[in-house]
C-alpha positions as CSV (number, residue, x, y, z in Angstrom):
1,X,-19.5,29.1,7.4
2,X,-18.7,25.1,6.7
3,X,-15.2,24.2,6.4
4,X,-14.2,22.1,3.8
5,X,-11.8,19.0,4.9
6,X,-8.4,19.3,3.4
7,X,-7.6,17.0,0.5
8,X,-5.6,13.8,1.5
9,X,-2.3,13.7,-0.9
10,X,1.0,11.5,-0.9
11,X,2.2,15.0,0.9
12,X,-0.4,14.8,3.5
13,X,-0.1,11.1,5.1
14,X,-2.6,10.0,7.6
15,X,-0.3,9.3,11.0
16,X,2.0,6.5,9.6
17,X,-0.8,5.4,7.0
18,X,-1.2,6.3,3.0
19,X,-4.4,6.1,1.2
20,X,-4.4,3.3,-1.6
21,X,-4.0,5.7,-4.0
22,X,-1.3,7.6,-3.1
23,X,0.6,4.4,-1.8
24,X,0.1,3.4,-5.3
25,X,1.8,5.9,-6.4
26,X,4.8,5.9,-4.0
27,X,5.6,2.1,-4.4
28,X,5.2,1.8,-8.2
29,X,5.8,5.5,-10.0
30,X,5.6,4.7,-13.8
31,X,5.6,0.9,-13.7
32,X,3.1,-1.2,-14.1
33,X,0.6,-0.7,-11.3
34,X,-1.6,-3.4,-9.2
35,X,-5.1,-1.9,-9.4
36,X,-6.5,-0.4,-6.2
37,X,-8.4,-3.0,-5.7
38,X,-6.1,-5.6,-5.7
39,X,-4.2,-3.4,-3.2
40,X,-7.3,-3.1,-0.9
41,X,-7.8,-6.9,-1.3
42,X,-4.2,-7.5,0.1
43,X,-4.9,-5.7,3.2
44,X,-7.8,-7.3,4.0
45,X,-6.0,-10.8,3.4
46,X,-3.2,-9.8,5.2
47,X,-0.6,-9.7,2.7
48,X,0.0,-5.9,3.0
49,X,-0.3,-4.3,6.7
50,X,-3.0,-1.8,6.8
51,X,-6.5,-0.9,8.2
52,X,-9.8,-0.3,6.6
53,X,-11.3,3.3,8.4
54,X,-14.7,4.5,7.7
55,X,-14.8,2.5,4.2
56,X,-11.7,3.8,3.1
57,X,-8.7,1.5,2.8
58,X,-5.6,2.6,4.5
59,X,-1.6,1.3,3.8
60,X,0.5,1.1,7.0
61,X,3.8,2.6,6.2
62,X,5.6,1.1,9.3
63,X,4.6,-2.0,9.0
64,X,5.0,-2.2,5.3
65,X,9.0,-0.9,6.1
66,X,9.7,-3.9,8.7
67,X,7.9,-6.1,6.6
68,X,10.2,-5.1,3.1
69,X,13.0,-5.3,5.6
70,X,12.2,-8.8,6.7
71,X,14.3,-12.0,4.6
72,X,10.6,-13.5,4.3
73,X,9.7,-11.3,1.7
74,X,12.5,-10.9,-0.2
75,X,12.4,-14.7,-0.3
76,X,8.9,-14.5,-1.5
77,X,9.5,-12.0,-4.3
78,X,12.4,-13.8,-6.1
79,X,10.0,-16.7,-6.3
80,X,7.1,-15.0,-7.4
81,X,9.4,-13.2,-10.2
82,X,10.4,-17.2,-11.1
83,X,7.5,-17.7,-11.8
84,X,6.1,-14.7,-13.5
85,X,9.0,-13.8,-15.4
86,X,9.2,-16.2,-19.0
């Protein structure tokens, strides 16, 4: 008998990694939401720590802490709302 794979949920992280989905869903709830493509296109630019394994595009949860932790970002976001924001 074939076992089925269990279904990967915001409940079920991989190690310190969330799907783009689910991280979707942590990070921005009800608001407005970046498309999961957009997401996927920050990892592989760098913007957003993360990996892409076997196709499937993966956020790093550690790094994504240190990196909301860091003054550089915070920086970064009150310009980008500057400019966004009229």
């Amino acid at each position: 008998m074939k076992r089925k794979s269990p279904k990967l949920t915001l409940a079920t992280p991989v190690g310190k990694f969330l799907t783009v989905s689910d991280y979707k869903k942590l990070r921005f709830g009800r608001r407005k939401k970046p498309s999961e493509r957009s997401i996927r296109r920050w990892i592989a630019e760098g913007k957003l720590p993360g990996k892409k394994i076997g196709g499937r595009y993966f956020v790093d949860m550690e790094a994504e802490k240190k990196l909301l932790e860091s003054d550089e970002i915070i920086l970064d976001m009150i310009v980008f709302r500057a400019f966004t924001e009229t």
